[in-house]
N, CA, C and O of each residue as an XYZ file, in Angstrom:
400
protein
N     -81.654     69.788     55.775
C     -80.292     69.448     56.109
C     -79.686     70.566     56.952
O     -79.906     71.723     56.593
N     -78.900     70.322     58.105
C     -78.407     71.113     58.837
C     -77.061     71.343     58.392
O     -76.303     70.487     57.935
N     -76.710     73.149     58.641
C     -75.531     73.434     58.499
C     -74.506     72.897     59.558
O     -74.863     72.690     60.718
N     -73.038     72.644     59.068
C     -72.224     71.965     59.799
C     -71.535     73.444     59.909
O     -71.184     74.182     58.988
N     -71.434     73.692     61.618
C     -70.467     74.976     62.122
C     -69.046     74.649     61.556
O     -68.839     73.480     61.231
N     -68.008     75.608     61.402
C     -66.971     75.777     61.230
C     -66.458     74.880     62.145
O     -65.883     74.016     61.482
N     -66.375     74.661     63.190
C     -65.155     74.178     64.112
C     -65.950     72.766     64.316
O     -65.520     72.038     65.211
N     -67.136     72.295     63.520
C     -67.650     70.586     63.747
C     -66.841     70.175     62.373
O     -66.694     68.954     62.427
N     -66.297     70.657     61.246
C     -65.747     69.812     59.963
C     -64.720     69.179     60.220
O     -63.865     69.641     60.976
N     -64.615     68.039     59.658
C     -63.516     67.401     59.932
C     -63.204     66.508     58.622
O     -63.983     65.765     58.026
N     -61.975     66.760     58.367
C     -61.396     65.820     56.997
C     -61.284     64.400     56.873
O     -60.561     63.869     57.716
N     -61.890     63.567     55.925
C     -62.052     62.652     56.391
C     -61.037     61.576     56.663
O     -61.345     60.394     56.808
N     -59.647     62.106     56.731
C     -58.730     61.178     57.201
C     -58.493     61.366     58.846
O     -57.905     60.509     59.506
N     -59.023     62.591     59.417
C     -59.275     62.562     60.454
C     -60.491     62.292     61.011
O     -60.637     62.574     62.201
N     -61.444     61.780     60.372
C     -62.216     61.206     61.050
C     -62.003     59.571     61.010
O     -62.164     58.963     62.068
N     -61.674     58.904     59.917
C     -61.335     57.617     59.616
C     -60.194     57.226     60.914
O     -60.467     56.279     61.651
N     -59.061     57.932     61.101
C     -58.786     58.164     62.291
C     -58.923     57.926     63.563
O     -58.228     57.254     64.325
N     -60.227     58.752     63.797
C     -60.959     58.688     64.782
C     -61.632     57.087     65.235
O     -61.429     56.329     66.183
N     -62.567     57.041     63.960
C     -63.211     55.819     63.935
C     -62.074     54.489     64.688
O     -62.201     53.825     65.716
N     -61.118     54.514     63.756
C     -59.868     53.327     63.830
C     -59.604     53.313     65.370
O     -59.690     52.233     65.955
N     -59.294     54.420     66.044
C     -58.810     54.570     67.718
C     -59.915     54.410     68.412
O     -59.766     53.529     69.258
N     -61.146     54.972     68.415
C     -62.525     54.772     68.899
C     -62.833     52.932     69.338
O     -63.126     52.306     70.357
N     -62.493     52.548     67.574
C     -62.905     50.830     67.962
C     -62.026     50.227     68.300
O     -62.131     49.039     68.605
N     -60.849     50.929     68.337
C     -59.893     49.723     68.609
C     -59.265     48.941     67.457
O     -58.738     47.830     67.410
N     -59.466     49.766     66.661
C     -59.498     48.800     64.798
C     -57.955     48.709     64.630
O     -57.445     47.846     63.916
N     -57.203     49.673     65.344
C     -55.697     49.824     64.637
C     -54.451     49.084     65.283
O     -53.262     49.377     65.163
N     -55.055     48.012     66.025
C     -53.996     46.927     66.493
C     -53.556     46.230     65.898
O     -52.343     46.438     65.878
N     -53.959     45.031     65.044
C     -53.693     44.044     64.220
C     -53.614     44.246     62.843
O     -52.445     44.174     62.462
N     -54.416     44.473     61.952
C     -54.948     43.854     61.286
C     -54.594     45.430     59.983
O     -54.389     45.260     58.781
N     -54.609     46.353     60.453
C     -54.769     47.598     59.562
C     -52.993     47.965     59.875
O     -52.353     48.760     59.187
N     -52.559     47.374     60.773
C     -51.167     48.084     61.207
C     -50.053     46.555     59.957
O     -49.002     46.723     59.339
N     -50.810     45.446     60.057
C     -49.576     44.910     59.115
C     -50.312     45.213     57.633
O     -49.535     45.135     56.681
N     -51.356     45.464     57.392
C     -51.708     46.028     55.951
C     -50.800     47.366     55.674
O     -50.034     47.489     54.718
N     -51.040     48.377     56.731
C     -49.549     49.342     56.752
C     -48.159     49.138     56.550
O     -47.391     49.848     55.900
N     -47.932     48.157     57.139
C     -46.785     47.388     57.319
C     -46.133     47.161     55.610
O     -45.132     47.628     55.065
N     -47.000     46.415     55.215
C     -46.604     45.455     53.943
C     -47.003     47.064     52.729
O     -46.489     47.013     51.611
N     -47.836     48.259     53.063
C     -47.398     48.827     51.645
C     -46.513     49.645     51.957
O     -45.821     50.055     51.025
N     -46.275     50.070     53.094
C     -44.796     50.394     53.332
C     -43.744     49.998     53.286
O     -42.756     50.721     53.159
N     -43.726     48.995     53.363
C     -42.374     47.945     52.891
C     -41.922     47.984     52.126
O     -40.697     48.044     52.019
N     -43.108     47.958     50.837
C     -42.939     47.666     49.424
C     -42.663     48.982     48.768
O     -42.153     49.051     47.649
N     -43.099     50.312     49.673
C     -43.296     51.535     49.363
C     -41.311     51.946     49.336
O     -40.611     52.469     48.469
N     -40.927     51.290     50.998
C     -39.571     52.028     51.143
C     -38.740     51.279     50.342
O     -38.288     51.798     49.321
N     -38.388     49.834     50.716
C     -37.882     49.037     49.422
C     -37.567     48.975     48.163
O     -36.489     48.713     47.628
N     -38.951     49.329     47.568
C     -38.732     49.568     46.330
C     -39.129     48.083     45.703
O     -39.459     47.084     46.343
N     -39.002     48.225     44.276
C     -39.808     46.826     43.338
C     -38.871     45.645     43.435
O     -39.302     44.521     43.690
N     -37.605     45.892     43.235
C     -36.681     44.606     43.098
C     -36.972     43.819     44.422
O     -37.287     42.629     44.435
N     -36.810     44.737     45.720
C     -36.976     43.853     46.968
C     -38.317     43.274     47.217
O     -38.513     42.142     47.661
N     -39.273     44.186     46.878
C     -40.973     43.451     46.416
C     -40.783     42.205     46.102
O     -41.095     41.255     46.821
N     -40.226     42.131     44.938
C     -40.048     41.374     43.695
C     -39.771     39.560     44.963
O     -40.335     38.487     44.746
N     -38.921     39.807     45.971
C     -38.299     38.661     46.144
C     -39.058     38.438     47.626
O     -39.063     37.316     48.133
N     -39.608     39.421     48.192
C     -40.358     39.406     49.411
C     -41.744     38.472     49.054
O     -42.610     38.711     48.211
N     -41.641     37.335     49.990
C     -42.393     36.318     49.781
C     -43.680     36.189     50.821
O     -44.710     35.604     50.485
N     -43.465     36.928     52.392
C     -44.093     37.195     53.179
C     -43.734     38.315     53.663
O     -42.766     38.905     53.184
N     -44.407     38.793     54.649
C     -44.329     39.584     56.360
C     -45.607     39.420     56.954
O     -46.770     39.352     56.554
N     -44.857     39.368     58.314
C     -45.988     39.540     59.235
C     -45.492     40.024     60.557
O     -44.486     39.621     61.142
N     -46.371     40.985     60.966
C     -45.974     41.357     61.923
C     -46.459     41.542     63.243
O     -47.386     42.351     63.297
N     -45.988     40.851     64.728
C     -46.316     40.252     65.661
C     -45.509     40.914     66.710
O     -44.290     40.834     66.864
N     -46.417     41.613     67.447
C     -45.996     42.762     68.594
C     -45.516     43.429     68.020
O     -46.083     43.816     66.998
N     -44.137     43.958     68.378
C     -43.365     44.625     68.024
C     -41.916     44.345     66.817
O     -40.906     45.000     66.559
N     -42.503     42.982     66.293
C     -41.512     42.813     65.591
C     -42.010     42.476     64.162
O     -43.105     42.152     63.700
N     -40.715     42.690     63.619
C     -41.809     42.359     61.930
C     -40.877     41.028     61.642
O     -39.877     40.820     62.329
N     -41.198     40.318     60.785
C     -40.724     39.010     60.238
C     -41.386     39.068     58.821
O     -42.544     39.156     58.413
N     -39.564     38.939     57.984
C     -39.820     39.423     56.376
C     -39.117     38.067     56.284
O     -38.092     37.871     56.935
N     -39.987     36.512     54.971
C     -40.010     36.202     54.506
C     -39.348     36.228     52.936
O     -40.093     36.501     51.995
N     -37.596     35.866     52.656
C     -37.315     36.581     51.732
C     -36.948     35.093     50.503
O     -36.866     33.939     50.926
N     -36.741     35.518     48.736
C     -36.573     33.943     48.846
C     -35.490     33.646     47.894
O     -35.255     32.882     46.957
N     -34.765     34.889     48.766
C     -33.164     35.136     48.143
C     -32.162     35.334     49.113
O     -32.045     36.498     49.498
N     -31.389     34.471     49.619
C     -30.558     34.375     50.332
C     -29.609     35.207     50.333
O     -29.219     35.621     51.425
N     -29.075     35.605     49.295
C     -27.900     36.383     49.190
C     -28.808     38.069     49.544
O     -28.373     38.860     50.382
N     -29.713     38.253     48.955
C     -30.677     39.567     49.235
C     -30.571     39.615     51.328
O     -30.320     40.617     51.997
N     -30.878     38.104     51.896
C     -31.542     38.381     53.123
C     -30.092     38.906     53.762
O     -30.281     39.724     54.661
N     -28.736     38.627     53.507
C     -27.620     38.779     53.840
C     -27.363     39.928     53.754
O     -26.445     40.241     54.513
N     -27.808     40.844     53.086
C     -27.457     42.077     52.387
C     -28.426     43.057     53.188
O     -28.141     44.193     53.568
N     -29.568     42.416     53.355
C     -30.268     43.106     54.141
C     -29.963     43.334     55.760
O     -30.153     44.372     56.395
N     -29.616     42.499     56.083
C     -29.589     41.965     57.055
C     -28.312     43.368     58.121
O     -28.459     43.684     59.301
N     -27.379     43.807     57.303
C     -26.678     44.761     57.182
C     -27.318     45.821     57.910
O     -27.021     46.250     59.025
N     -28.294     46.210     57.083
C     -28.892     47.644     57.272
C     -30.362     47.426     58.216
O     -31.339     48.087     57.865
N     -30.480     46.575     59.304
C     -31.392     46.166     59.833
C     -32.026     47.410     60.407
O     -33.214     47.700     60.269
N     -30.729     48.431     61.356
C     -31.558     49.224     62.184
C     -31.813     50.620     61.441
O     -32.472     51.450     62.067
N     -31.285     51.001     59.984
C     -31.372     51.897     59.271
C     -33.155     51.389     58.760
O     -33.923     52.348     58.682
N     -33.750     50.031     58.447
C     -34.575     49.455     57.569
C     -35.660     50.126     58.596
O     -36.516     50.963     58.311
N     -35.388     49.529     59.873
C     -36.071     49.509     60.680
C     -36.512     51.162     61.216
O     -37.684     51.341     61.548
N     -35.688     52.140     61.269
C     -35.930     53.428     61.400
C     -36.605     53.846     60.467
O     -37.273     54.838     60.761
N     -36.761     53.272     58.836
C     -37.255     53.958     58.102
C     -38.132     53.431     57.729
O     -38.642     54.078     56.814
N     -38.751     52.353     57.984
C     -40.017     51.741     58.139
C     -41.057     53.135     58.905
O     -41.835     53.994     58.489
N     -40.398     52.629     60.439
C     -41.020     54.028     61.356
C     -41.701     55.186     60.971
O     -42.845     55.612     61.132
N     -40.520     55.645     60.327
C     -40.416     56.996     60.179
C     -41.367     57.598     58.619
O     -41.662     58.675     58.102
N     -41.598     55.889     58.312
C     -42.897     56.287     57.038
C     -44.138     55.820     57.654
O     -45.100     55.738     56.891
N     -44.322     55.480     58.939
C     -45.350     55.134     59.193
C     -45.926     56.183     60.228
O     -47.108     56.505     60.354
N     -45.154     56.509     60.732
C     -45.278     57.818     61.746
C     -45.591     57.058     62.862
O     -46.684     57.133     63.423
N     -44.771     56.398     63.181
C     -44.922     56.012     64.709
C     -43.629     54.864     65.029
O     -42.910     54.481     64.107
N     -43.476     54.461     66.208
C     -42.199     53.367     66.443
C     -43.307     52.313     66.562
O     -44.088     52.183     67.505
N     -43.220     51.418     65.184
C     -43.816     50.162     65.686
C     -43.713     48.911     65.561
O     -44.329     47.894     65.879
N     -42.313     49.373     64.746
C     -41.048     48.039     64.827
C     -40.331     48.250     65.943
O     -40.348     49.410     66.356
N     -39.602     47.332     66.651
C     -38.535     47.300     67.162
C     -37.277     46.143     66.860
O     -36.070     46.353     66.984
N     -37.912     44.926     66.448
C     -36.972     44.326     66.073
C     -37.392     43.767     64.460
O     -38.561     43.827     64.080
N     -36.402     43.278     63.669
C     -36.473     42.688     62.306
C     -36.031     41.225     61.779
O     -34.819     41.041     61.887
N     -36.509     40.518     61.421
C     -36.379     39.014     61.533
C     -36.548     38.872     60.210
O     -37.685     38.960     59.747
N     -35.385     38.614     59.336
C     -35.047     38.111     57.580
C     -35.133     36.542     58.139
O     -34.666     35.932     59.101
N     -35.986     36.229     57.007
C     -35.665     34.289     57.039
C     -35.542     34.121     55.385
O     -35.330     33.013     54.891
């Protein structure tokens, strides 16, 4: 077995990383799996609790809610939701927010 030099190690969230940008993996499919435990992460359980979908398509997310008076309430704090979505995901990859 060969020794690995100091400056070849790499942690494996930076290599997983790597892999994801390499294939192309982090367009669809890993970005609304992000999406949805972040949601549930910033939200919190009660809003879990009533969140029935998301999905998210380009740049916009579309949250599925199945409380009306909740989607109203939300609906308020769209561009605060929406910054802090972001800002747990480390990147801008909302831009707009769509309660139904």
């Amino acid at each position: 077995m060969k020794k690995k030099r100091k400056n070849e190690e790499m942690k494996l969230g930076d290599l997983l990383k790597s892999f994801v940008d390499e294939n192309k993996l982090d367009k669809k499919g890993l970005n609304e799996v992000k999406v949805r435990d972040v949601w549930n992460n910033q939200m919190g359980p009660a809003i879990e609790k009533y969140t029935t979908g998301l999905k998210l398509k380009n740049d916009t997310l579309f949250v599925q809610l199945s409380s009306s008076v909740l989607r109203e309430e939300l609906s308020y704090g769209k561009e605060k939701i929406i910054r802090n979505l972001n800002e747990a995901m480390g990147r801008d990859l909302i831009s707009k927010l769509v309660l139904r």
